[in-house]
C-alpha positions as CSV (number, residue, x, y, z in Angstrom):
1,X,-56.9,-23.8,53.3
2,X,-60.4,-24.3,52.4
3,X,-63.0,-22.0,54.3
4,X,-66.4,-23.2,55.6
5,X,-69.2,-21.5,56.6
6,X,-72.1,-23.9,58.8
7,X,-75.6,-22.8,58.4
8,X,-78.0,-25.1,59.5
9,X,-81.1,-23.9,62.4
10,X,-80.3,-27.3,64.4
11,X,-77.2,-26.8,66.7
12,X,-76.6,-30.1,67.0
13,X,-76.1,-30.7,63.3
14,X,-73.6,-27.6,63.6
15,X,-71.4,-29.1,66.0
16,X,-71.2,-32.6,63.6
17,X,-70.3,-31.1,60.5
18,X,-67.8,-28.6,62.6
19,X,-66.2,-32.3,64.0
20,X,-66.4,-34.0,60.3
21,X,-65.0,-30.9,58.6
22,X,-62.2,-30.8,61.2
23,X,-61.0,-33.9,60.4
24,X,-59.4,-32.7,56.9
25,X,-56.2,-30.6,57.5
26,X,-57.0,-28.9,54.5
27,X,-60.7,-27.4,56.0
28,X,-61.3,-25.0,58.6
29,X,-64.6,-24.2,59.6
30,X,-64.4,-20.0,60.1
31,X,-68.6,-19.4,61.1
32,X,-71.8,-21.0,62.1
33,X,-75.0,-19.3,61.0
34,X,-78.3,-20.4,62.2
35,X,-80.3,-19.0,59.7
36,X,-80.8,-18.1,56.0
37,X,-80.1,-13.6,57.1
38,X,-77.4,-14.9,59.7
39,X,-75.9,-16.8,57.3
40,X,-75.8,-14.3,54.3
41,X,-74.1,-11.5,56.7
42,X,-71.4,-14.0,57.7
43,X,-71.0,-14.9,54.0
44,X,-70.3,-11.5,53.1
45,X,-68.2,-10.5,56.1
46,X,-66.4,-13.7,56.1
47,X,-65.7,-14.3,52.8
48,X,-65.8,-18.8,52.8
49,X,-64.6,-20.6,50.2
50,X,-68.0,-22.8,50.6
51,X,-71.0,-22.2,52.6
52,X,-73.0,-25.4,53.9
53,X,-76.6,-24.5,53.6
54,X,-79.6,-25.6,55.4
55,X,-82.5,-25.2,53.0
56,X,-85.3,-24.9,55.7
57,X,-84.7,-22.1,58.6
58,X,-86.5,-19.7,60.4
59,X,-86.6,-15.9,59.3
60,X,-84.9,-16.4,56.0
61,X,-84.3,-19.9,54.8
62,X,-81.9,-21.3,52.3
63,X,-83.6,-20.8,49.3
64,X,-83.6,-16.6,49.8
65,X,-80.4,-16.6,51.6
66,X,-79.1,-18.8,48.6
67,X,-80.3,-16.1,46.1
68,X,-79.5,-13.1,47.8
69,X,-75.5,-14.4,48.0
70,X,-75.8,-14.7,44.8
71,X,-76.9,-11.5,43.6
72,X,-73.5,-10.7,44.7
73,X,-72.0,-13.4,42.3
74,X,-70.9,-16.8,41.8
75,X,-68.7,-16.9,44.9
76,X,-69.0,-18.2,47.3
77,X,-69.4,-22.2,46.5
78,X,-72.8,-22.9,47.8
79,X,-73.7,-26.4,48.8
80,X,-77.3,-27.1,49.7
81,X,-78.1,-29.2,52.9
82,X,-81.2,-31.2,52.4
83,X,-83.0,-34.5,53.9
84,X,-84.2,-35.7,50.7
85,X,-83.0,-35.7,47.3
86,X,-86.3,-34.9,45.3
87,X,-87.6,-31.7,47.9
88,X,-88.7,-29.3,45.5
89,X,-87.2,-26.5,47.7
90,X,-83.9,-28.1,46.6
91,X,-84.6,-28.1,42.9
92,X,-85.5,-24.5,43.4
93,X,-82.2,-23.7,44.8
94,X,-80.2,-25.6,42.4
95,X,-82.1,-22.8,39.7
96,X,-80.6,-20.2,42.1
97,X,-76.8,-21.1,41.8
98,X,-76.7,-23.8,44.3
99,X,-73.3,-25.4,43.5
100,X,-75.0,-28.7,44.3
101,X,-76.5,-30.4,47.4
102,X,-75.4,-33.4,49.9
103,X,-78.2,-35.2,52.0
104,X,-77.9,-35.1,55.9
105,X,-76.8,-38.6,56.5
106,X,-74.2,-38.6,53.9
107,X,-71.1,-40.3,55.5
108,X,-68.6,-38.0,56.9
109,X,-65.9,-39.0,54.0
110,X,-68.2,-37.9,51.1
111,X,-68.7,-34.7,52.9
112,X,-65.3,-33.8,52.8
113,X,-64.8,-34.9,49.1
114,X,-67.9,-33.0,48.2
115,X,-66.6,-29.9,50.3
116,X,-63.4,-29.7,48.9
117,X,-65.2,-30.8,44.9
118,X,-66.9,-27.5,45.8
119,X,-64.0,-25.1,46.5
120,X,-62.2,-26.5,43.3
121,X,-65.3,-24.9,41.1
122,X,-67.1,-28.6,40.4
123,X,-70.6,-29.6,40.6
124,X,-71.7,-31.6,43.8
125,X,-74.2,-34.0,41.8
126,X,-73.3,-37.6,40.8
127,X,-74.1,-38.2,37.3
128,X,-76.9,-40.4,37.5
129,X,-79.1,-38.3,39.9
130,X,-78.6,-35.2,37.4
131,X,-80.9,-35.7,34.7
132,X,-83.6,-36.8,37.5
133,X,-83.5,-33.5,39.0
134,X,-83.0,-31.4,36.4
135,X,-86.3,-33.5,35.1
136,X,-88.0,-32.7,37.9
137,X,-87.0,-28.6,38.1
138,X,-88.2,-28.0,34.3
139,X,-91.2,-29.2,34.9
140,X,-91.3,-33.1,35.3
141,X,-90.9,-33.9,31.2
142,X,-93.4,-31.2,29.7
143,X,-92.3,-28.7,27.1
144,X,-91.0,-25.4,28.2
145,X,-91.3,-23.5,24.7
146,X,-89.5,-20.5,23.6
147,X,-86.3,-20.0,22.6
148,X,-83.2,-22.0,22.5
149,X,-81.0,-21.3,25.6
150,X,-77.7,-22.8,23.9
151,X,-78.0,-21.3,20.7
152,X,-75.6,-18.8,21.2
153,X,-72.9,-21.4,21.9
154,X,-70.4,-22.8,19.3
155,X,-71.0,-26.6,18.7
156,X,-67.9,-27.7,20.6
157,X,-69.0,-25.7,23.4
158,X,-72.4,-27.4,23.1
159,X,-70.1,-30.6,23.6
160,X,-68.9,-28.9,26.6
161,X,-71.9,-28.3,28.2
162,X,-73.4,-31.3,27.2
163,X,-70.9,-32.9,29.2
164,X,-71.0,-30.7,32.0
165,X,-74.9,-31.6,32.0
166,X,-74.0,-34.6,33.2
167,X,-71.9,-34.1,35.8
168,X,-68.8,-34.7,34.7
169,X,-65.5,-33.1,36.1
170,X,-63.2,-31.0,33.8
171,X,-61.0,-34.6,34.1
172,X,-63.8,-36.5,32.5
173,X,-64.6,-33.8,30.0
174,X,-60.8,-33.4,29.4
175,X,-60.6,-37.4,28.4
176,X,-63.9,-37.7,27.0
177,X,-63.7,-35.0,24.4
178,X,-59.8,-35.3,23.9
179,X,-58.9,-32.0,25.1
180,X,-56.4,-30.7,27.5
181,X,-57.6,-29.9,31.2
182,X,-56.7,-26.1,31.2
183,X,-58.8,-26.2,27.8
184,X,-61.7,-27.8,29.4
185,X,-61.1,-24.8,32.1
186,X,-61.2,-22.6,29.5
187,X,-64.8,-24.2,27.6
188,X,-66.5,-24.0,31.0
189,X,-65.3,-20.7,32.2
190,X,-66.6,-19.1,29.0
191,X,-69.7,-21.4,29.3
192,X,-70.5,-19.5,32.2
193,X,-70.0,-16.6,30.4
194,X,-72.4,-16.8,27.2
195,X,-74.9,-18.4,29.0
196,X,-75.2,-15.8,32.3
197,X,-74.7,-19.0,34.7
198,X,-73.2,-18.9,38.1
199,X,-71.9,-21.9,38.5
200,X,-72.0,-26.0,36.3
201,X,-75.5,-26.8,38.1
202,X,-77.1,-23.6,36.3
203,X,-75.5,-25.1,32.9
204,X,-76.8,-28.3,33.3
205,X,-80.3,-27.3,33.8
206,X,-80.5,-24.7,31.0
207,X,-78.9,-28.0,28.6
208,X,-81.9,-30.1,29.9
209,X,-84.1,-27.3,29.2
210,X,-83.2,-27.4,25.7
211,X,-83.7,-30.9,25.6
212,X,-87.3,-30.3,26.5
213,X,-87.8,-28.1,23.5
């Protein structure tokens, strides 16, 4: 069973993700939050598998509530709530350890795909929308200097997070790069490691970091 926290300022948004989510007999929604400080006490006394979060609420919005769940570390799944795709707010919580974002008039089916995508550890971007944002959150194309962030990597883990960069699942990577799932598992988890990353999201950006270079 897959737990979901709901925290979004609008009740009425609340109630139809609480209907949507119900829907999948593999989801149960255990806490509505209806702000960013509401929502990081019911994170921690809850313990969800994902949280659903509203970037923009009163007294603490998503964006603080978003890093202060993750100062305690990469659990749980956090999945960003957002009208539109390019809101800079969203970029900036995506650099936080946002697991990924869905828009608000996503249809119900993809928000139970992307829910459960988020429990299993995956990235909630399609492919083609990741190198636009990641564009966008390293400063629209200019150079951001300094150091390397991949160089401590091995060149088949560079492979790996090149791949993850993209947005590709550890079934993609596993095909792709003709290696077995749990070694893909494996790659990522120590991907994660090295490179002091939260979650996939955090991987991809520091990858299109280095492509800035």
């Amino acid at each position: 069973m897959i737990r979901v926290l709901i925290a979004d300022d609008d009740p009425l948004v609340r109630v139809g993700l609480s209907l949507v989510l119900g829907a999948g007999s593999d989801l149960r929604v255990v806490g509505e939050a209806g702000d960013g400080a509401e929502a990081v006490e019911a994170a921690r006394r809850l313990r969800p598998d994902v949280v659903l979060m509203d970037i923009r609420m009163p007294r603490m919005d998503g964006l603080a509530a978003t890093a202060e769940l993750r100062r305690d570390g990469p659990e749980p799944a956090i999945v960003v709530l957002t009208t539109f795709d390019t809101d800079e707010h969203l970029l900036g919580a995506l650099r936080l350890g946002a697991n990924g974002f869905l828009l608000k008039d996503i249809a119900p089916t993809e928000i139970l795909k992307s829910v459960r995508k988020a429990a299993a550890g995956e990235s909630i971007l399609a492919p083609a929308v990741v190198p636009r944002l990641i564009q966008h959150a390293v400063g629209r194309g200019t150079s951001t200097g300094g150091a390397d962030p991949l160089a401590v990597l091995t060149p088949r883990e560079r492979e790996v997070a090149e791949a993850v960069a993209t947005g590709a699942s550890n079934a993609d990577i596993s095909r792709d790069l003709h290696m077995s799932v749990p070694t893909v598992k494996a790659y990522v988890s120590r991907l994660l490691e090295k490179l002091r990353c939260a979650n996939r999201v955090q991987v991809a950006i520091l990858v299109h970091e280095a492509r800035q270079r």
